[in-house]
N, C-alpha and C positions, 0 to 999 in steps of 0.2 A: 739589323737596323729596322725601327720600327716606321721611319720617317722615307719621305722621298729626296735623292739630292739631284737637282736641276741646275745646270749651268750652261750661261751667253755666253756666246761668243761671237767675234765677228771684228772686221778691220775699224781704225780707227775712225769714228763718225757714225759707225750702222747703227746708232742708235737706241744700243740696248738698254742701256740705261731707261730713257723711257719707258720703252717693252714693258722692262720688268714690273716695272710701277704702274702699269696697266693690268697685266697680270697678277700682280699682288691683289688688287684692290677683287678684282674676279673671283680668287680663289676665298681672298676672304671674307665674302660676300655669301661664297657656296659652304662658309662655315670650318673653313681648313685654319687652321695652325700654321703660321708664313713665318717665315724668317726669312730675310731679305738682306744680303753682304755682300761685297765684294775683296777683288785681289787686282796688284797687292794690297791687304788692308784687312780691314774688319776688326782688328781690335786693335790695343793701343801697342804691342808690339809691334804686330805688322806695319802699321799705320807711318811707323818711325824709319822702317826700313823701304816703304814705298816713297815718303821723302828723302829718301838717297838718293833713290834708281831714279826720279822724276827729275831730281832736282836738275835743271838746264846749266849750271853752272859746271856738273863733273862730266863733261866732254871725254875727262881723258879715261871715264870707267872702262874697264876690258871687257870685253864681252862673255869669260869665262866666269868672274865678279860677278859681272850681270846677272846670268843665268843661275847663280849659286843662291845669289839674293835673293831672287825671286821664291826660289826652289826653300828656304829658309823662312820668307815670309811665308809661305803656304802649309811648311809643316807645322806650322806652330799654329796658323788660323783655322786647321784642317782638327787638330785635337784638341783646342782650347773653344773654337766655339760651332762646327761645321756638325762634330759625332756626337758630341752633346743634345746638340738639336733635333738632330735625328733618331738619338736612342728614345726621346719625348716624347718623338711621333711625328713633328715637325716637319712640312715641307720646305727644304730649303733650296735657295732660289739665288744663284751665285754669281755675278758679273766678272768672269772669266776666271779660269780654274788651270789646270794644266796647259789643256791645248794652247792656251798664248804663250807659253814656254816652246814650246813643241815648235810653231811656226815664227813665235819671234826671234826667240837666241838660236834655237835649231835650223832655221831656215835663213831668215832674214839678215840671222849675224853669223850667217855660216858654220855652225860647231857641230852641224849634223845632229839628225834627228835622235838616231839610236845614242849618241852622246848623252845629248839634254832630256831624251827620255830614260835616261840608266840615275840621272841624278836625281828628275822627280819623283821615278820607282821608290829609291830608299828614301824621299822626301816626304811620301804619302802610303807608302806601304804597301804599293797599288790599289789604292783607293781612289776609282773612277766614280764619276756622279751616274746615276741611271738611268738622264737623257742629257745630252748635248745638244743645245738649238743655237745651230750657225743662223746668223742675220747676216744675212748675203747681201753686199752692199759694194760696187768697184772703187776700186783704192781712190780714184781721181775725185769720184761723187764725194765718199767719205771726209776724204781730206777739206773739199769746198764748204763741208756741212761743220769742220772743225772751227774751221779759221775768217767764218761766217757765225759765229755766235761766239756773244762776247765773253757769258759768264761761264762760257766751258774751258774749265782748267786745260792748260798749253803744257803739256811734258816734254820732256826731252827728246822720246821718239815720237811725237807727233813733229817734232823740226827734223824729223830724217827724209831726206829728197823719195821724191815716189819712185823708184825703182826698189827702193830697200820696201815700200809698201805694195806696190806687185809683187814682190817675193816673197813678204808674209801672204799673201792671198790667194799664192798658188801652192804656200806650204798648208794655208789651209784646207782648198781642194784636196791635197794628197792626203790628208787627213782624213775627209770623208769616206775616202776611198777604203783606207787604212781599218775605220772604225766604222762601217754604213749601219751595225746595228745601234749604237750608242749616238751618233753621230746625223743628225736628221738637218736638213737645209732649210730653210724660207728666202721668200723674196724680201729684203728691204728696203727698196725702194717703193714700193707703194706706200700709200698712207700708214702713220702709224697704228691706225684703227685695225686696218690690215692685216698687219703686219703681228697684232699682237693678237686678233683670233685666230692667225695662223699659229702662233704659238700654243696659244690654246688648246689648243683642236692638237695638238702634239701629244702635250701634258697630259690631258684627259686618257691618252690610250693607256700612259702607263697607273694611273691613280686607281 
């Protein structure tokens, strides 16, 4: 791959959103080729399959559904428009990838890591992106940053009580752990100014 693939991650509220759209604008400023997507979603497949999983009316999904879902929208956004972009040259720039599988369904909804990582293996072919920047944000902050702004879509697990959001968040620590070379931390609680030359100053090592 001629491209670089960069993906946020971080609990619900950190923010990344923004980030990246700080970062876009940086990179392609310094003249880079950006492609900007995220998951579930990014094209018109996925897109259909992340109003499933969001939709707040199906309460009764199972968590094993869930995690299939997800695993489903991704391979499909991973070779229809992720390897594309990157064979181009393309840096692309992903608002969460795997790891939310890993510490959502795997952790959060208890099916275990090595489970819902055996499903996104065959999902993505083990195709990791070649940096991960966690925005480090606590579940309690995140959640107050949700449900304090109006025009940010409300899903279904952002209505899951915060203990299930502590438990993505310490699935996502053991992640770090798991992955420290692919796998790099920031603070997000500071400003997003912050927050997104800290990103920066990531990227830059590997570019």
């Amino acid at each position: 791959m001629k491209g670089k693939f960069i993906s946020f991650e971080g609990p619900d509220g950190s923010g990344k959103t923004s980030i990246i759209k700080i970062v876009e604008k940086f990179l392609k400023d310094k003249g880079y080729d950006v492609l900007v997507t995220r998951e579930p979603g990014g094209i018109s497949i996925s897109e259909k399959i992340r109003d499933i999983i969001h939709d707040v009316n199906h309460t009764e999904m199972d968590p094993r559904t869930e995690a299939l879902l997800y695993a489903a929208s991704r391979s499909q956004h991973l070779n229809q428009k992720i390897k594309p972009a990157l064979l181009e040259g393309k840096i692309v720039l992903c608002d969460r990838y795997v790891d939310s599988s890993l510490a959502y369904q795997g952790i959060g909804r208890h099916l275990g890591l090595e489970n819902v990582l055996a499903i996104n293996m065959f999902a993505i072919d083990s195709f990791f992106p070649d940096l991960t920047i966690f925005v480090d944000v606590r579940p309690e902050i995140g959640l107050k940053r949700v449900f304090s702004t109006e025009e940010r879509e409300k899903n279904r697990l952002d209505l899951e009580p915060l203990n299930f959001h502590e438990e993505i968040y310490q699935g996502y620590l053991e992640l770090i752990k798991r992955y420290p070379n692919r796998i790099k931390k920031i603070n997000g609680e500071q400003d997003k100014e912050s927050v997104a030359s800290d990103a920066i100053e990531l990227i830059e090592t590997i570019l």
